[in-house]
C-alpha positions as CSV (number, residue, x, y, z in Angstrom):
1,X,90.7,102.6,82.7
2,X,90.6,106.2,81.7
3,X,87.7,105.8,79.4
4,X,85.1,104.5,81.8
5,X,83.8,105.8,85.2
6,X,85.4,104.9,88.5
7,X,82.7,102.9,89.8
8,X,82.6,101.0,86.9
9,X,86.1,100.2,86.9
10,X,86.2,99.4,90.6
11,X,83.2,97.1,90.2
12,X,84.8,95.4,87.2
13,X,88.0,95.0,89.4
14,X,86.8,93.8,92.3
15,X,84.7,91.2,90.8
16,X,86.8,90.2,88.0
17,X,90.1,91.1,88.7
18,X,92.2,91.9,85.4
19,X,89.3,90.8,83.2
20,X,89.1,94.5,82.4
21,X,92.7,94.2,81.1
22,X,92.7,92.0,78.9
23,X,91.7,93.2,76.3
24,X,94.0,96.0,76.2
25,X,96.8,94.4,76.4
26,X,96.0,91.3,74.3
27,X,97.9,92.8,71.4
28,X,101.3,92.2,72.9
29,X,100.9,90.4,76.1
30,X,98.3,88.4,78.0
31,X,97.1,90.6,80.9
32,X,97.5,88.0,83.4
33,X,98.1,84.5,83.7
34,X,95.4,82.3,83.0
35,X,94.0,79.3,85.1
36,X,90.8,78.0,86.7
37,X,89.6,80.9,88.3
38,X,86.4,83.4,88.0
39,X,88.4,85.6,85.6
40,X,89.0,83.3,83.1
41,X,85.5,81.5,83.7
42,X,84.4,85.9,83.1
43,X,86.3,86.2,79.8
44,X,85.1,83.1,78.0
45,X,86.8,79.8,76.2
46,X,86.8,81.3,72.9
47,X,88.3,84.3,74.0
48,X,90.5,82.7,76.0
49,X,91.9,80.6,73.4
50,X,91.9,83.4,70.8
51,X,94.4,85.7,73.1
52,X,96.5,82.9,73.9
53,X,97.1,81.8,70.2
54,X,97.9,85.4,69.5
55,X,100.1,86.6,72.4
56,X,103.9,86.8,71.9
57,X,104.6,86.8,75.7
58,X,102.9,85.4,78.5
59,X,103.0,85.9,82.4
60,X,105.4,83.2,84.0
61,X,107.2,81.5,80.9
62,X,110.8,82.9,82.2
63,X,109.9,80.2,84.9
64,X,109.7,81.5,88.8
65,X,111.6,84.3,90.3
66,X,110.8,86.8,87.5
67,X,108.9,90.1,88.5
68,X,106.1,89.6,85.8
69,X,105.5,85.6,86.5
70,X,101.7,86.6,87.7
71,X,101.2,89.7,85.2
72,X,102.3,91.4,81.8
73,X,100.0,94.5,80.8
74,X,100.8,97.9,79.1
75,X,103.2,97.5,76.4
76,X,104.6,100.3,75.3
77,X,107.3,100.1,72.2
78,X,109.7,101.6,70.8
79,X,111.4,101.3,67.6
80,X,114.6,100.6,66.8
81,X,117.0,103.9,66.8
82,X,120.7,104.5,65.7
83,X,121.2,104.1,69.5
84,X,119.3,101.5,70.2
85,X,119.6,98.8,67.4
86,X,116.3,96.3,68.7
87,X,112.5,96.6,69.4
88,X,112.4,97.6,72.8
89,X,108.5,97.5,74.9
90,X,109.0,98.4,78.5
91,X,105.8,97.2,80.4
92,X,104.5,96.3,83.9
93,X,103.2,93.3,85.9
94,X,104.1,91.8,89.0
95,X,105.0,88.1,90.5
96,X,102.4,87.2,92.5
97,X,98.3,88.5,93.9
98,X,100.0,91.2,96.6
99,X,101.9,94.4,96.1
100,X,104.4,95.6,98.0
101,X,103.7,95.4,101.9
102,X,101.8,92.2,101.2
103,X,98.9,94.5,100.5
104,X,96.0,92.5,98.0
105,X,96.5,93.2,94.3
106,X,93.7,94.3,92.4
107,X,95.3,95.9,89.2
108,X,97.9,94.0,87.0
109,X,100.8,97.2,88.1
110,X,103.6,96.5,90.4
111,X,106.6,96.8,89.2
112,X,108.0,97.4,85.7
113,X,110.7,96.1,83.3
114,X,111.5,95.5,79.6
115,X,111.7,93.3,76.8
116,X,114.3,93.3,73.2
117,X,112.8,92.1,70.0
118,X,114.7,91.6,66.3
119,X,111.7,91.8,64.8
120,X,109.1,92.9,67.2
121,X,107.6,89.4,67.4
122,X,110.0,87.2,69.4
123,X,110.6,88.9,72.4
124,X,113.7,88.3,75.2
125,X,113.3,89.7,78.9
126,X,116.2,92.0,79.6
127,X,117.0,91.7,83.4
128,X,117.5,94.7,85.2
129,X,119.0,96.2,88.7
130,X,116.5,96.0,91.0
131,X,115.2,92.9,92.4
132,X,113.4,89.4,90.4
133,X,114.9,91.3,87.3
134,X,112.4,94.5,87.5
135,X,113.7,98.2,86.5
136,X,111.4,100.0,88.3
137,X,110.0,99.4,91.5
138,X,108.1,101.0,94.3
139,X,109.8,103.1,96.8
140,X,110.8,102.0,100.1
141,X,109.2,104.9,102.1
142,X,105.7,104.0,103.5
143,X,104.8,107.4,102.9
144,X,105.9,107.7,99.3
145,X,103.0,108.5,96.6
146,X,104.5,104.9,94.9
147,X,105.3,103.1,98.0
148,X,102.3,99.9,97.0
149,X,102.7,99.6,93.2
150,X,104.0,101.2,90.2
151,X,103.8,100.7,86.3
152,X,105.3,102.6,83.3
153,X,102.5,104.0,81.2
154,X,104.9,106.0,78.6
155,X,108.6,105.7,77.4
156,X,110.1,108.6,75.3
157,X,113.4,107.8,73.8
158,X,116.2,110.4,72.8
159,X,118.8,111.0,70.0
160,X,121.7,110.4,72.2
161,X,120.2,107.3,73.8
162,X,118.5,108.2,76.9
163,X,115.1,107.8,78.0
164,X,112.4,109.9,79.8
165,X,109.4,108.2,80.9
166,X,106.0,108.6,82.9
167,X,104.7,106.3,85.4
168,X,102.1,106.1,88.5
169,X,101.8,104.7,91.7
170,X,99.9,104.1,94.2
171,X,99.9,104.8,98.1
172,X,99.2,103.1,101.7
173,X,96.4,106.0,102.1
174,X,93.3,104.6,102.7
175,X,90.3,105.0,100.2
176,X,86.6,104.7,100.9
177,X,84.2,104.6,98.1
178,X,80.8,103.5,99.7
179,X,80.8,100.2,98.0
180,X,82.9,96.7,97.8
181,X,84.5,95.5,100.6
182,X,85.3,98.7,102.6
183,X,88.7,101.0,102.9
184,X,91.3,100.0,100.5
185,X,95.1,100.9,99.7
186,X,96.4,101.3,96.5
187,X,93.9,103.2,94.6
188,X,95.3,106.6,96.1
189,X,97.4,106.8,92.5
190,X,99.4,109.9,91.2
191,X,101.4,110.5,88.3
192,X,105.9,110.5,88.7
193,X,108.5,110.8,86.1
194,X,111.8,109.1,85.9
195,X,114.7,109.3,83.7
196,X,117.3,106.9,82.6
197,X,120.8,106.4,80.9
198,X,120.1,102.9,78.7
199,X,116.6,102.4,79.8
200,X,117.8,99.9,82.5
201,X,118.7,101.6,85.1
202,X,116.2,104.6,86.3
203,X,116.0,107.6,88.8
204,X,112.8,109.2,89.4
205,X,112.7,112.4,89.3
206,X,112.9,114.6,92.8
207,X,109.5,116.5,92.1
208,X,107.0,113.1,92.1
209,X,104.3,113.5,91.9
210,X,103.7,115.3,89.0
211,X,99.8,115.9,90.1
212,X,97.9,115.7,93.3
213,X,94.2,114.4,92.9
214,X,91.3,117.5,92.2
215,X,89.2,118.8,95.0
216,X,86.3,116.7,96.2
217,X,84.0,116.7,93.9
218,X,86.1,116.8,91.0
219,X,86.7,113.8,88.1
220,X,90.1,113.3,89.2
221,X,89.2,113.7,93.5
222,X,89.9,110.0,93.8
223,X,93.2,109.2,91.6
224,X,95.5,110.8,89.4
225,X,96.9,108.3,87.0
226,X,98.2,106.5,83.4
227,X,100.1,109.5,82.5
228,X,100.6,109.9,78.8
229,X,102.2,112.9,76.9
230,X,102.8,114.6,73.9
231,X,106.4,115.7,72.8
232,X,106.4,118.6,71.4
């Protein structure tokens, strides 16, 4: 999404949603799960067919009650480590087509949570704290910058086991964009941190958000968000 302009994206969600996805996550994961609908009908039998012979985990197969049974998208993996033994890929998705609040989804974010691998091929959810397994989730406070949705977007692991990470959510704060179906939520998004002791259990850190959107006019007037960084 950071590679193509705003009303491109919108457009592309709000027509398709999660088509746009798919192909960046196809490496790992399938986006979202697929069925009879206008985004699979968007992305095409042979692509369809091709990503699910090549994914090596898919939306749902933990069977219901699991926080990515609807989506899987941004994997991001880390090797194995004197501290950490395993492949581990901490990603988000969510259960179902609404975000927190019962507000409509329209991106594949929601909540996040991770995944252990031998070999990096077969993968085995690792439940967490929080609820339908998740390890990060959006905050209870309407007014929170991350109170809709949230998604890891990058994982940094250290010597002595723990983990910092960036993340972004999205807020109840109304957006108008002259075009699609009027006001939204959850497009207001802005960039948090979080830290953690075994990459299960995280606290976010006290000065989220990171970054407020630019001024109007500016590139970033409209959301701040998929945080990456370089350690240096």
């Amino acid at each position: 999404p950071n590679h193509i302009s705003t009303s491109m994206l919108l457009s592309t969600m709000l027509l398709t949603p999660a088509a746009a996805f798919v192909s960046r996550s196809a490496v790992l994961f399938s986006s979202t799960r697929l069925a009879s609908t206008p985004v699979t009908e968007a992305i095409g039998a042979d692509a369809r067919f091709s990503i699910l012979a090549g994914r090596v985990l898919a939306p749902g197969s933990e069977g219901p009650g699991h926080w990515d049974g609807r989506c899987a998208a941004m994997p991001i993996v880390l090797p194995p480590s004197d501290a950490h033994p395993k492949w581990r890929c901490f990603y988000y998705g969510r259960p179902s087509d609404k975000w927190n609040g019962g507000l409509p989804a329209f991106l594949p974010t929601g909540v996040s949570g991770v995944v252990e691998s031998d070999d990096g091929l077969y993968w085995t959810r690792i439940k967490g704290p929080l609820g339908d397994g998740a390890v990060l989730r959006p905050s209870d406070d309407p007014e929170a910058f991350d109170h809709v949705h949230v998604g890891f977007t990058d994982v940094f692991s250290s010597p002595d086991g723990t983990y910092r990470a960036l993340y972004f959510g999205g807020s109840r704060e109304e957006i108008k964009l002259g075009m699609g179906p009027g006001p939204i939520r959850g497009f207001r998004m802005l960039p948090g941190a979080a830290t953690s002791a075994d990459g299960l259990h995280w606290e976010k850190d006290g000065r989220n958000p990171l970054l407020n959107v630019g001024t109007e006019g500016a590139w970033d007037s409209i959301f701040c968000a998929w945080p990456r960084a370089l350690p240096l």
